[in-house]
Structures are given as structure tokens and as C-alpha cells.
PATIDREN-310908 format. One line per 8 residues: number of its first residue (from 1); their letters; for each residue x, y, z of N, C-alpha, C. Coordinates in nm, 2 decimals, padded with zeros to 4 digits. Layout:
N
NUM> A> X Y Z X Y Z X Y Z | ...
***
This chain:
257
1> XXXXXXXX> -09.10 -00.11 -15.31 -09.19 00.01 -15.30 -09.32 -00.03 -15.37 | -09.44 00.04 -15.28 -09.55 -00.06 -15.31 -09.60 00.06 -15.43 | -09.74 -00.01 -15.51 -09.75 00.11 -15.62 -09.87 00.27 -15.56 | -09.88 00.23 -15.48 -09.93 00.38 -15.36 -09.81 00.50 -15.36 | -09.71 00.41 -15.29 -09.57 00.44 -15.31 -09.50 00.52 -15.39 | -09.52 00.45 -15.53 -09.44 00.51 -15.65 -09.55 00.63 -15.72 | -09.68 00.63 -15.69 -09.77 00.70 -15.76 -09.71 00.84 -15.65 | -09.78 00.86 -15.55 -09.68 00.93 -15.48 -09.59 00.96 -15.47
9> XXXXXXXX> -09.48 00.96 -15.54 -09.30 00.99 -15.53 -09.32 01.03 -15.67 | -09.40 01.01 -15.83 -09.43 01.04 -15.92 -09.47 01.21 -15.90 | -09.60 01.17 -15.86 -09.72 01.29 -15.81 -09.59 01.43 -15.77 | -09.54 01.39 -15.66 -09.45 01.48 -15.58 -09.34 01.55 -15.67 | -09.27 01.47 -15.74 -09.19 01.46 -15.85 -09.24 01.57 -15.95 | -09.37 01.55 -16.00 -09.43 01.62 -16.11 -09.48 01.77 -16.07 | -09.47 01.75 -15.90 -09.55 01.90 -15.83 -09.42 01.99 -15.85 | -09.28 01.89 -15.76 -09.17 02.00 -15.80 -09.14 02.04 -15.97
17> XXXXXXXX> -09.15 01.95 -16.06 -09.14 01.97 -16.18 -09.20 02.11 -16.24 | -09.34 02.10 -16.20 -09.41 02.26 -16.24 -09.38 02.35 -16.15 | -09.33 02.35 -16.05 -09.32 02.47 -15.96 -09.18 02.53 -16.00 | -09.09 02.42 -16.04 -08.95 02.48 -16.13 -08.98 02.59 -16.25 | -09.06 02.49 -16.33 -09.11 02.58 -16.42 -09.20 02.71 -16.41 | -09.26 02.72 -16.29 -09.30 02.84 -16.32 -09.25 02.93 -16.24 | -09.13 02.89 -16.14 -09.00 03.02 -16.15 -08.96 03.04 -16.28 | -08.94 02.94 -16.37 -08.85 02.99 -16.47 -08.91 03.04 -16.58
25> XXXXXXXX> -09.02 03.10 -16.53 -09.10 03.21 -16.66 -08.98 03.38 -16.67 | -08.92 03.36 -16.77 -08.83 03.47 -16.78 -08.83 03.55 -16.70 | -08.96 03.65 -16.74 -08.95 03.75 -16.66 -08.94 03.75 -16.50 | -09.01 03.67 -16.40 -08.97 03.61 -16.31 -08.84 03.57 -16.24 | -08.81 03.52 -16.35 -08.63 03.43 -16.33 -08.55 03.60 -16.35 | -08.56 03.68 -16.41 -08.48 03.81 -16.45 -08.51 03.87 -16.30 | -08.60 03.90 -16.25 -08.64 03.98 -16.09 -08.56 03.89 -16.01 | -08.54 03.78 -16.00 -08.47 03.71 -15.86 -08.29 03.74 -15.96
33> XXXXXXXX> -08.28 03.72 -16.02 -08.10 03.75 -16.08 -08.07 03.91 -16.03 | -08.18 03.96 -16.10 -08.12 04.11 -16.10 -08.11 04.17 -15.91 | -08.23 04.13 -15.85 -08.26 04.15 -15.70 -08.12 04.10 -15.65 | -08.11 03.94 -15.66 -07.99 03.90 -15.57 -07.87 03.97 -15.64 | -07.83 04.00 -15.71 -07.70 04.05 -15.77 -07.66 04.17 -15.71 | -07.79 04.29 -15.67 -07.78 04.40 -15.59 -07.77 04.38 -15.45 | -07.86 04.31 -15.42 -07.82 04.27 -15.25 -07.63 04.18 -15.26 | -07.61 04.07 -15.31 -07.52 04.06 -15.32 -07.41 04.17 -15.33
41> XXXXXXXX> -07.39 04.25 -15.40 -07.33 04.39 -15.39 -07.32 04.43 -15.34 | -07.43 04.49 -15.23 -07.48 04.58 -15.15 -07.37 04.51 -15.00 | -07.47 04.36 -14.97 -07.40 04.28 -14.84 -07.34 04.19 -14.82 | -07.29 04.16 -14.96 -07.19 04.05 -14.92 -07.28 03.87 -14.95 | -07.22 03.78 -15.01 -07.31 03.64 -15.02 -07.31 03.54 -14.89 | -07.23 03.62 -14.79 -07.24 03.50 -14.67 -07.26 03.59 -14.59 | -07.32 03.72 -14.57 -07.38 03.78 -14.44 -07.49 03.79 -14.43 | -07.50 03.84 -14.28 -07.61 03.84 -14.24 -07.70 03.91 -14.27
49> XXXXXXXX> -07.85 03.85 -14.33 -07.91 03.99 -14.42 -08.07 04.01 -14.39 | -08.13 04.05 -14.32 -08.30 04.06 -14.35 -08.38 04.09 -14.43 | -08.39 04.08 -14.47 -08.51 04.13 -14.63 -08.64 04.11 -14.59 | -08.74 04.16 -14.62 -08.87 04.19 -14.67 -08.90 04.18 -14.83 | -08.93 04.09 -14.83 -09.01 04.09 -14.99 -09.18 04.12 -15.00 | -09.17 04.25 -15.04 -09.31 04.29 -15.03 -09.39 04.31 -15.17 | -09.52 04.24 -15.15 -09.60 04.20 -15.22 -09.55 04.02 -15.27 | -09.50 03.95 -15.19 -09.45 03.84 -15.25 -09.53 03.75 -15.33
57> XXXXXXXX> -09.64 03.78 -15.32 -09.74 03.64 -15.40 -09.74 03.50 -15.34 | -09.67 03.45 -15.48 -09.69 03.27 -15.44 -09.58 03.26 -15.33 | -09.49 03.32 -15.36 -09.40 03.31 -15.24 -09.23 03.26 -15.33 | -09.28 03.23 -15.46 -09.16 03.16 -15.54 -09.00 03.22 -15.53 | -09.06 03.35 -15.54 -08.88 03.43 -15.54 -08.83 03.43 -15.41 | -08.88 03.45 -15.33 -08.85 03.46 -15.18 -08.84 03.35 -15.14 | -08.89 03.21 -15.17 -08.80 03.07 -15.14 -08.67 03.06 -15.22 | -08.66 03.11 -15.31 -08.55 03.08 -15.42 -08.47 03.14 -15.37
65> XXXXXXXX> -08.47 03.24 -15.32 -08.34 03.33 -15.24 -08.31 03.27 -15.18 | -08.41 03.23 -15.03 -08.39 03.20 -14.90 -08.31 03.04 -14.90 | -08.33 02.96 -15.03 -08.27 02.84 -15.05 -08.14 02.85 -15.08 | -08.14 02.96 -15.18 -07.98 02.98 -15.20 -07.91 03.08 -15.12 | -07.95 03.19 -15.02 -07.87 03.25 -14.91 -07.95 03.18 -14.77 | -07.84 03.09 -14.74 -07.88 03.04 -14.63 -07.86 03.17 -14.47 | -07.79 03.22 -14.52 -07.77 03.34 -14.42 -07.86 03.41 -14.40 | -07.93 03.43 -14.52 -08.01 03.58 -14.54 -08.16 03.56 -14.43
73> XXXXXXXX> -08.26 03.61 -14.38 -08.32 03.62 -14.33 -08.44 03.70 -14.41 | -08.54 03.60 -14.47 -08.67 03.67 -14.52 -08.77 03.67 -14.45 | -08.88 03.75 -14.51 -09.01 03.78 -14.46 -09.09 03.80 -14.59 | -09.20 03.73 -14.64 -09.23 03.73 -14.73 -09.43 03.76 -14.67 | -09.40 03.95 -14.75 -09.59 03.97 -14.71 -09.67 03.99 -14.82 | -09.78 03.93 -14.81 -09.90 03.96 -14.89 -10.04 03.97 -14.84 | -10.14 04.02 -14.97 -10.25 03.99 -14.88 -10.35 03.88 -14.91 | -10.27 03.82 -15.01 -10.36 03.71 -15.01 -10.32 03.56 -14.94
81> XXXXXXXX> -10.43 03.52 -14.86 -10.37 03.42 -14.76 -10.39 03.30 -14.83 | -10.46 03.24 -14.92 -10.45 03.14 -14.99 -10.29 03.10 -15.06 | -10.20 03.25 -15.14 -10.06 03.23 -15.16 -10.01 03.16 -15.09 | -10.00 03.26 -14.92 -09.88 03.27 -14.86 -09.94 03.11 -14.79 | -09.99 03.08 -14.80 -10.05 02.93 -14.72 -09.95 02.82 -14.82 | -09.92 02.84 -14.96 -09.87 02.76 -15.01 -09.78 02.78 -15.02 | -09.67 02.90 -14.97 -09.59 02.92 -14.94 -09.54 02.86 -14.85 | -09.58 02.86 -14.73 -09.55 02.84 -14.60 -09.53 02.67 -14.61
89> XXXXXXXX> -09.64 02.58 -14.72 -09.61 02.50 -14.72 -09.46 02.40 -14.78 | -09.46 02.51 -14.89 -09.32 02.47 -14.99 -09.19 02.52 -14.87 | -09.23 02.60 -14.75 -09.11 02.62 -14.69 -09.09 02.51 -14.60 | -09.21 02.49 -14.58 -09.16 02.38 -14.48 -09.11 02.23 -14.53 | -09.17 02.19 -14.64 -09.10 02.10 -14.79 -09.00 02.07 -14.73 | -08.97 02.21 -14.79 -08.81 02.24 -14.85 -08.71 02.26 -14.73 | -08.80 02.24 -14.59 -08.70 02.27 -14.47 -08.63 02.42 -14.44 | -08.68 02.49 -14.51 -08.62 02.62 -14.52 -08.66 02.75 -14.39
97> XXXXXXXX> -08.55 02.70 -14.28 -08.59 02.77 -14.17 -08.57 02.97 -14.16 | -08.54 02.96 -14.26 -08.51 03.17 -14.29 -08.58 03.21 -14.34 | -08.67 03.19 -14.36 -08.81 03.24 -14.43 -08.92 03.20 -14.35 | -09.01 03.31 -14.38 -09.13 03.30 -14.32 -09.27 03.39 -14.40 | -09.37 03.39 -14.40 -09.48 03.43 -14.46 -09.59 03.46 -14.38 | -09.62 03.65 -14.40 -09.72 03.67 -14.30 -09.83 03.78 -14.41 | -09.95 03.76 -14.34 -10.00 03.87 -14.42 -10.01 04.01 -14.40 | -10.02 04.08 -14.51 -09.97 04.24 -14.48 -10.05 04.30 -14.55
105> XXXXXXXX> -10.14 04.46 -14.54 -10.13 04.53 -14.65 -10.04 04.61 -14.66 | -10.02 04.67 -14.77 -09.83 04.73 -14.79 -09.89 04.91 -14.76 | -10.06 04.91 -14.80 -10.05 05.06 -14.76 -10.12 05.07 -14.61 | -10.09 04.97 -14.56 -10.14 05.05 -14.45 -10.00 04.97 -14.31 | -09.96 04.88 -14.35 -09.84 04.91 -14.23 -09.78 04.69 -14.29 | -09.66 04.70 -14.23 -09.62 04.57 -14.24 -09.53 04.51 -14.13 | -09.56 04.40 -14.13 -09.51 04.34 -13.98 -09.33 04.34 -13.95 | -09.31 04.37 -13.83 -09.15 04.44 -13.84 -09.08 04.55 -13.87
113> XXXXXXXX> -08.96 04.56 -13.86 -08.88 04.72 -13.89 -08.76 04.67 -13.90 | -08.69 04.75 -13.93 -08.54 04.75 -13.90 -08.46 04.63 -14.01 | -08.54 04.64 -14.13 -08.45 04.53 -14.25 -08.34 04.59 -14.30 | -08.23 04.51 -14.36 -08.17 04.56 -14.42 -08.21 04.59 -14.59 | -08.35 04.54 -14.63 -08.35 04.55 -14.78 -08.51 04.51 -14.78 | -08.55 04.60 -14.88 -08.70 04.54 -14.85 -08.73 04.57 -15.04 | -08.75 04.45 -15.06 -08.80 04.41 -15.23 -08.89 04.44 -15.27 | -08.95 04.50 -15.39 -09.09 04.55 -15.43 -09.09 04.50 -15.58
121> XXXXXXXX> -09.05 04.37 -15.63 -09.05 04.36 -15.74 -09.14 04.28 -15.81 | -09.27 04.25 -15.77 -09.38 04.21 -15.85 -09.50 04.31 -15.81 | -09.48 04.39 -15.72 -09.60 04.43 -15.67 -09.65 04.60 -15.70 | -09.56 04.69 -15.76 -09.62 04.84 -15.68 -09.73 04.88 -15.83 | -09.71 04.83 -15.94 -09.83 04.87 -16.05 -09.95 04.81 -15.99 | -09.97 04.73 -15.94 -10.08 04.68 -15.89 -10.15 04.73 -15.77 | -10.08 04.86 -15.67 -10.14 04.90 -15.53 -10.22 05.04 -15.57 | -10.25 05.06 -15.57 -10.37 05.20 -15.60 -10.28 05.32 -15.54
129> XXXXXXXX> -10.26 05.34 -15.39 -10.20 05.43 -15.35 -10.01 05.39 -15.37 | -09.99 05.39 -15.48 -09.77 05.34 -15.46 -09.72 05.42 -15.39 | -09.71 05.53 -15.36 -09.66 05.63 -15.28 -09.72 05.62 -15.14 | -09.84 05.62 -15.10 -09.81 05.50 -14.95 -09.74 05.41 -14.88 | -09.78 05.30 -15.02 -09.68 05.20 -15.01 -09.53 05.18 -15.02 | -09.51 05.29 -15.09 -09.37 05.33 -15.03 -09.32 05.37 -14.93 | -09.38 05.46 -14.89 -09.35 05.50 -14.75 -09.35 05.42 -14.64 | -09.48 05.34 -14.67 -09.45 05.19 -14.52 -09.33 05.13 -14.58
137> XXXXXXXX> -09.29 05.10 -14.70 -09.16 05.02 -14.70 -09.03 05.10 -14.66 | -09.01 05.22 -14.67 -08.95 05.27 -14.64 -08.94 05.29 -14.51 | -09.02 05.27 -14.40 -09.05 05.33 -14.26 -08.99 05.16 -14.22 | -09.02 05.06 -14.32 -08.94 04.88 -14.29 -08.82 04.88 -14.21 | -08.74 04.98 -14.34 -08.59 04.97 -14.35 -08.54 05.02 -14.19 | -08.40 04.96 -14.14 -08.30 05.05 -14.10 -08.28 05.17 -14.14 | -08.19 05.23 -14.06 -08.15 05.37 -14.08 -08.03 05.29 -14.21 | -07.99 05.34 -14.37 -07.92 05.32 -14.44 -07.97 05.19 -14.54
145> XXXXXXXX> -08.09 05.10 -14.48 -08.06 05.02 -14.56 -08.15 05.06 -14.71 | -08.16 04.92 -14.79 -08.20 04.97 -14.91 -08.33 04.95 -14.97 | -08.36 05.00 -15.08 -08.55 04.97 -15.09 -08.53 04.93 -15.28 | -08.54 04.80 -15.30 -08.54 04.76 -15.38 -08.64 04.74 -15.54 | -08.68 04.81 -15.62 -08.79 04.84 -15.67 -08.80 04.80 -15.81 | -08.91 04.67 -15.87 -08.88 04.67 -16.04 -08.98 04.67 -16.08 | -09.05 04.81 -16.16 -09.13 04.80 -16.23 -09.15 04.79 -16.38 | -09.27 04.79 -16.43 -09.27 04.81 -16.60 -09.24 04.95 -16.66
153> XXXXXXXX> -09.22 04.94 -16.75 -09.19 05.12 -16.82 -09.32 05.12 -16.85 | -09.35 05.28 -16.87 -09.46 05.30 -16.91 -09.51 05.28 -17.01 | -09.42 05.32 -17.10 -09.42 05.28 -17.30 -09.38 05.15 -17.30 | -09.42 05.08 -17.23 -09.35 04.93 -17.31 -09.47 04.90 -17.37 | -09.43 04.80 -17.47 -09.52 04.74 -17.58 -09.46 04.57 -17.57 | -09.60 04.51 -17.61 -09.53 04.37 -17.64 -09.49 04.29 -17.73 | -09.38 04.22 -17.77 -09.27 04.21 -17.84 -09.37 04.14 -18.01 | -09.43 04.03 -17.94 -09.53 03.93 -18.04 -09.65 03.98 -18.07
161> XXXXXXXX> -09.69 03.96 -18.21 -09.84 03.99 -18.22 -09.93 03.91 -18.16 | -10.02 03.99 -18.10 -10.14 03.88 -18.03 -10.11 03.91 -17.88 | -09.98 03.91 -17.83 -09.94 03.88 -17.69 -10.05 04.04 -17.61 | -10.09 04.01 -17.47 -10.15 04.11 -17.41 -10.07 04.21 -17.35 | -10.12 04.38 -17.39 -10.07 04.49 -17.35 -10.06 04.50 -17.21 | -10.12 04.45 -17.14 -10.09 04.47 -16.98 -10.07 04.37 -16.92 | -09.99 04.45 -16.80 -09.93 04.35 -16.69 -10.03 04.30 -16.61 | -10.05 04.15 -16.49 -10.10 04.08 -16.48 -10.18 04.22 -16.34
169> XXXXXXXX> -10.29 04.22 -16.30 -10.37 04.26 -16.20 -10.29 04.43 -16.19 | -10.27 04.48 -16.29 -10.21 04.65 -16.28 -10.36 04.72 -16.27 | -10.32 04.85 -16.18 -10.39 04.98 -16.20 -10.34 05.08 -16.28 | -10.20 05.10 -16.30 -10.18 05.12 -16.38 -10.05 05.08 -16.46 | -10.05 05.16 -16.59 -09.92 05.06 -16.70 -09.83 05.05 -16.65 | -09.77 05.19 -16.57 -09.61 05.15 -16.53 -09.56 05.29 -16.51 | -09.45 05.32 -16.52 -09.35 05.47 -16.48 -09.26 05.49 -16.60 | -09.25 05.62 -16.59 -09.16 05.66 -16.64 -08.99 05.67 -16.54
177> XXXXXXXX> -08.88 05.69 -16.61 -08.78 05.68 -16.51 -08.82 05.82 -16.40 | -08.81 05.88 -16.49 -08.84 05.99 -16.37 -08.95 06.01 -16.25 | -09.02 05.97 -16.33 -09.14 05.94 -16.21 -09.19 05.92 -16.14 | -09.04 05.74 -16.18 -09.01 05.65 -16.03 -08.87 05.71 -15.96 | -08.77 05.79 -16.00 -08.73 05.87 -15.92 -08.81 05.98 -15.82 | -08.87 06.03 -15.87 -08.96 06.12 -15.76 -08.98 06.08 -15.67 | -09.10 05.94 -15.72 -09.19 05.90 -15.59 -09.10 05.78 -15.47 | -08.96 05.75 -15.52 -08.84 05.72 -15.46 -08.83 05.82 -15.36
185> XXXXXXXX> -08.79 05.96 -15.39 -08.77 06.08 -15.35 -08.86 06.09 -15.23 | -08.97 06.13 -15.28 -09.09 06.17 -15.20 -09.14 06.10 -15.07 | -09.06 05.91 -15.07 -09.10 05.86 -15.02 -08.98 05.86 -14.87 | -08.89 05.92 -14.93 -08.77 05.96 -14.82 -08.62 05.88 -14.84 | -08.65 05.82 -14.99 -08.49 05.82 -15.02 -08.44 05.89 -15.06 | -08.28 05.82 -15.07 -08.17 05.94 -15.14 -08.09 05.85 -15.20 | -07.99 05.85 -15.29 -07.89 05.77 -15.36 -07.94 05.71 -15.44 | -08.05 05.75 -15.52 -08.17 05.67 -15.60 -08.06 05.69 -15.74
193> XXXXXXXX> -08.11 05.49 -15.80 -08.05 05.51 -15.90 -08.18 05.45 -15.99 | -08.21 05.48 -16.10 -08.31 05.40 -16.20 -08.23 05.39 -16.30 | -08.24 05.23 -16.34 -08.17 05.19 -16.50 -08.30 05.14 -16.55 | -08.26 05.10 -16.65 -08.40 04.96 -16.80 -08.32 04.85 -16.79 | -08.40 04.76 -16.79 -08.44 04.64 -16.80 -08.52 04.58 -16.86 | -08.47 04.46 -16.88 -08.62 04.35 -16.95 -08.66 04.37 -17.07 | -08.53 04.36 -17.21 -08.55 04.39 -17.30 -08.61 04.30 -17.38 | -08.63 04.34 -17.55 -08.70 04.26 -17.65 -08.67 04.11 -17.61
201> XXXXXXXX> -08.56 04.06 -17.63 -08.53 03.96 -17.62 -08.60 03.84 -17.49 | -08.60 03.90 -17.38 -08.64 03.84 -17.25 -08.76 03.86 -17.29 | -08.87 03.96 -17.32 -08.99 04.00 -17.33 -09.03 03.90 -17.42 | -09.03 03.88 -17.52 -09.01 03.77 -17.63 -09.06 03.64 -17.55 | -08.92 03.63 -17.49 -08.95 03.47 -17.43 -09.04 03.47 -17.30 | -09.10 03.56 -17.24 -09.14 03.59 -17.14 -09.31 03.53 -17.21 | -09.35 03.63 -17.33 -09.49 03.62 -17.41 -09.50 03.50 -17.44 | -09.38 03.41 -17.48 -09.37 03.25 -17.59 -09.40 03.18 -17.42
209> XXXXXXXX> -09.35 03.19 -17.28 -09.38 03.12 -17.24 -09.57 03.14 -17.19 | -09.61 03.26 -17.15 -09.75 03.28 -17.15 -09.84 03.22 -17.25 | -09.74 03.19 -17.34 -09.88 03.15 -17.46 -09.89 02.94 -17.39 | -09.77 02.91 -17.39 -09.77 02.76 -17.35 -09.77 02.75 -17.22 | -09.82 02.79 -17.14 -09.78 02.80 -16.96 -09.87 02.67 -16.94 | -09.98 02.66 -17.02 -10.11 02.56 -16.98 -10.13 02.47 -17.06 | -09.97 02.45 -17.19 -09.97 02.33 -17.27 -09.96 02.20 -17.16 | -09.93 02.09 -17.22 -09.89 01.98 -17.17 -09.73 01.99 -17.12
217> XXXXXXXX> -09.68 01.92 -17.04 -09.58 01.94 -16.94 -09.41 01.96 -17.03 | -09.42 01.81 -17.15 -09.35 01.79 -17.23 -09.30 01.92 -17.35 | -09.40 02.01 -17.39 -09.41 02.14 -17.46 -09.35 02.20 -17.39 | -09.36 02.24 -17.27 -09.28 02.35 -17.16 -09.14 02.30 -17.15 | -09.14 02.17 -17.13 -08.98 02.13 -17.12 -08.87 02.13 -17.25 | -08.97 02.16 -17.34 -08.87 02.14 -17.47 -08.84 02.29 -17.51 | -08.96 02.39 -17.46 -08.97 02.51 -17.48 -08.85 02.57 -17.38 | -08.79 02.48 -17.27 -08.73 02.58 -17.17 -08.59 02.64 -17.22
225> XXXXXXXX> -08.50 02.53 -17.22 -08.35 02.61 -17.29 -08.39 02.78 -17.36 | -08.48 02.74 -17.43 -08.46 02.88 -17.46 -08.55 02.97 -17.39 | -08.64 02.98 -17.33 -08.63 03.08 -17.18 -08.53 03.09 -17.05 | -08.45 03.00 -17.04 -08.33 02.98 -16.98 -08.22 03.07 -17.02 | -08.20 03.07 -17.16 -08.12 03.12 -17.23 -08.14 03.29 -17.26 | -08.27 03.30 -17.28 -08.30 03.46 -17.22 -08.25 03.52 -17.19 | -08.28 03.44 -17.05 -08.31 03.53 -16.90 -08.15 03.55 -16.89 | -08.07 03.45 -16.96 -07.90 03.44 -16.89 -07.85 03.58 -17.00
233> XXXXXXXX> -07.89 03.57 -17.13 -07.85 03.65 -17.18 -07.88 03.83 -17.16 | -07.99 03.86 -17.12 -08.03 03.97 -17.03 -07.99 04.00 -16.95 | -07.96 03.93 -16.86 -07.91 03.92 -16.69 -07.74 03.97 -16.77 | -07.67 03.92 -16.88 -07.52 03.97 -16.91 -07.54 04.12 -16.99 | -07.66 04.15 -17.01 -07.64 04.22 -17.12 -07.63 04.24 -17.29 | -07.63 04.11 -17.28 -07.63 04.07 -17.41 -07.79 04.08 -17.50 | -07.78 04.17 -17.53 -07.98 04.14 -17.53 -08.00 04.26 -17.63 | -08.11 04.29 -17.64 -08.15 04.39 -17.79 -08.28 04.46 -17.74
241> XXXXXXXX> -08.29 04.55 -17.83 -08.44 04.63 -17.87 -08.47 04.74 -17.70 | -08.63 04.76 -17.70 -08.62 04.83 -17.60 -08.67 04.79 -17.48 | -08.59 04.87 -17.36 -08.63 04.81 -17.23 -08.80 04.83 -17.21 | -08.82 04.69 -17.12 -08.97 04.72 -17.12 -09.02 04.74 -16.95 | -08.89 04.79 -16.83 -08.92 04.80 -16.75 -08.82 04.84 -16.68 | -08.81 04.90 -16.56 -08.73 04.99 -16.49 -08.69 04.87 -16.34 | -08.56 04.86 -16.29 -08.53 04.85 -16.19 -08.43 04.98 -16.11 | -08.54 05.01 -15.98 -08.45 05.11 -15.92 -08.38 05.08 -15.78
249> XXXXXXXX> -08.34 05.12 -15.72 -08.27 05.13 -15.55 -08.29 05.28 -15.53 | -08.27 05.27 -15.37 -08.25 05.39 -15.33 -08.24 05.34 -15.11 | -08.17 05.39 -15.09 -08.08 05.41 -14.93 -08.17 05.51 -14.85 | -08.26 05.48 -14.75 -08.34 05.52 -14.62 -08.23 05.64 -14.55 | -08.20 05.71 -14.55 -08.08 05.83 -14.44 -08.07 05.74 -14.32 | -07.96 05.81 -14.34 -07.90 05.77 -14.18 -07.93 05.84 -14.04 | -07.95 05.81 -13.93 -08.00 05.84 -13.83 -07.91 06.00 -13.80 | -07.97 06.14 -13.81 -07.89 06.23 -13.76 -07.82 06.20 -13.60
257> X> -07.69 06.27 -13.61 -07.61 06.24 -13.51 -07.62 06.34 -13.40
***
């Protein structure tokens, strides 16, 4: 191997190395556990499943699924086309023919119908109208399927001194449970459940990794076990203090007979 060769296979090497890492920013890594665990529930690990992941961004969660449910069938929309461009490229990487990336705005309509599950978990503090944008996601779904939703709590606070009170590009802080039951409600589900999530503990390591996100590579790797260990201990329950964010569901009605 010539040294063009090895610099290259390095380079490449070092691309996948930070792209690992910055799935595994806690809070991040908690939204794809908690998401697949519901769908899992909901359809089964080897069926046939369509999803919509709306508001996807860089595209990270929605390859991480689509890599590990080879069955499932995603659509990953945003409106920024510089993301989904590096998406599209990590899909093709990675060979990952169940996934795809198109641009959408979420309040004014999104490409397709008839999913069985349509994700909203980096995006609805950040859309001005959320109760639009619900409703196009909702209008996504099948008749029955589900609308997957994880926002911040309103009252959350952050764990570390110094660390920043808001979430990244929000309009506003976040929901109360009830609030996000309503506008669930409002938007034409039913069978709505809201729990908390994303306690001290994960929050914690979520702030410790923002403070070193843009150390040197070696810092992040020594720092990871224990953001790893977080996110696992959260994801069981095992965790402390108060939730700093709401994940909800709720089921589209079924087609009158």
C-alpha cells in the first residue's frame, strides 16, 4: 500500500471515528434508544416498517436506525440541504439502500403519506408554528399509525455550572406535559401517552460532552465510557434527579367504517 494509500484509509478512518462520536453525544444516543424501543414495541424488529423522521438534520439518527433495521423503510426530511447532502452521502458509504433524504418544510407539507411512524425528536422547539407541524405529520401517517414526539420540559435547568440554558436553535424552551398532550390532541391524535425523560444524570454527561465536543480527538475518547454509560443507565432507568424532557406517542384514528 502506497503512502497516498495509507493517508487515505487513515483520513477515512478518522472521518468514521468522529461521526461515531458525535452520535454518541448522550443526549442524541438517548432519542435513537428510546425511539427504536417504541417502534420496536409498537412493530415488531423484523417487520416491515416506514418511518419518516422529521426534522432529521445531519441525518445521524435516521442512518443508525436504517443500519440496524434493515427491514424498516426511512425518509429522512429537512430544510437544510447542505445536511441532507451529507447524509445522502454517509448513505451511500454505508450502502444503506432503506433510507433516503429529501427536503421538506414540516409546516407547510412533506413528501409522501401513508407511514407507519413518523419521528419528531430533534425538531418541534425549533419550528415557530408546532401545531402546524403537527398536523402535516399527522396528515404523514396511515390510518392508526404512530407520531413519535421528544421534546424538552419546560422547567428544565442545566445540571453543571456554566453549562447553557437553552437548547440548540429553539423558539421556544419547551412544554409542559400537558401542553404537549393537547397540541397531540389538537393535532388529531388519540391514545396519547407523555412520560419524562433525560434525567440529571444523562444531562450531566450530555453538558461534559458539549464542553469537549472541540477538544482533541484523544480527550473525547477517554471521556466516552462514561457518556456511554449514561445514556445505558437512563435508557434502564437507573438514573436520578429531574427529568429534563418529555417523550410522547400518540395513534392517527382509524379510518371510519
Amino acid at each position: 500500500m502506497g503512502t497516498d494509500e495509507r493517508l487515505g484509509l487513515v483520513g477515512k478512518s478518522k472521518a468514521i471515528l468522529e461521526e461515531r462520536l458525535s452520535l454518541m453525544a448522550p443526549a442524541r444516543r438517548l432519542r435513537l434508544a428510546e425511539s427504536e424501543r417504541e417502534l420496536v414495541r409498537r412493530f415488531g424488529a423484523g417487520g416491515r416498517v416506514r418511518i419518516l423522521d422529521a426534522g432529521c438534520g445531519d441525518g445521524l439518527l435516521t442512518l443508525a436506525m436504517a443500519a440496524r433495521r434493515r427491514t424498516w423503510s426511512l425518509l429522512g426530511v429537512d430544510l437544510r440541504a447542505d445536511m441532507l447532502e451529507g447524509a445522502r452521502r454517509r448513505a451511500t458509504a454505508r450502502r444503506l439502500g432503506n433510507v433516503e433524504f429529501r427536503e421538506a418544510d414540516l409546516e407547510q407539507a412533506v413528501p409522501g403519506a401513508d407511514f407507519d411512524a413518523v419521528l419528531a425528536t430533534e425538531c418541534l422547539s425549533e419550528i415557530p408554528d408546532d401545531l402546524r407541524a403537527l398536523r402535516v405529520m399527522v396528515a404523514a401517517l396511515r390510518p392508526g399509525g404512530v407520531l413519535l414526539v421528544q421534546v424538552p420540559d419546560r422547567d428544565w435547568r442545566p445540571v453543571l455550572p456554566g453549562s447553557s440554558g437553552t437548547w440548540r436553535e429553539q423558539v421556544r424552551q419547551g412544554y409542559t406535559a400537558e401542553g404537549l398532550a393537547t397540541a397531540l390532541r389538537e393535532a388529531g391524535l388519540e391514545a396519547i401517552s407523555v412520560r419524562p425523560t433525560y434525567r440529571s444524570l444523562a444531562a450531566a454527561a450530555q453538558e461534559v460532552r458539549d464542553r469537549i465536543k472541540d477538544s482533541g480527538l484523544l480527550l473525547r475518547l477517554v471521556a466516552f465510557p462514561f457518556l456511554a454509560a449514561a445514556t445505558r443507565l437512563e435508557y434502564h432507568g437507573l438514573t436520578f434527579g429531574r427529568a429534563n424532557a418529555l417523550i410522547a406517542t400518540g395513534s392517527k384514528p382509524q379510518r371510519l367504517s
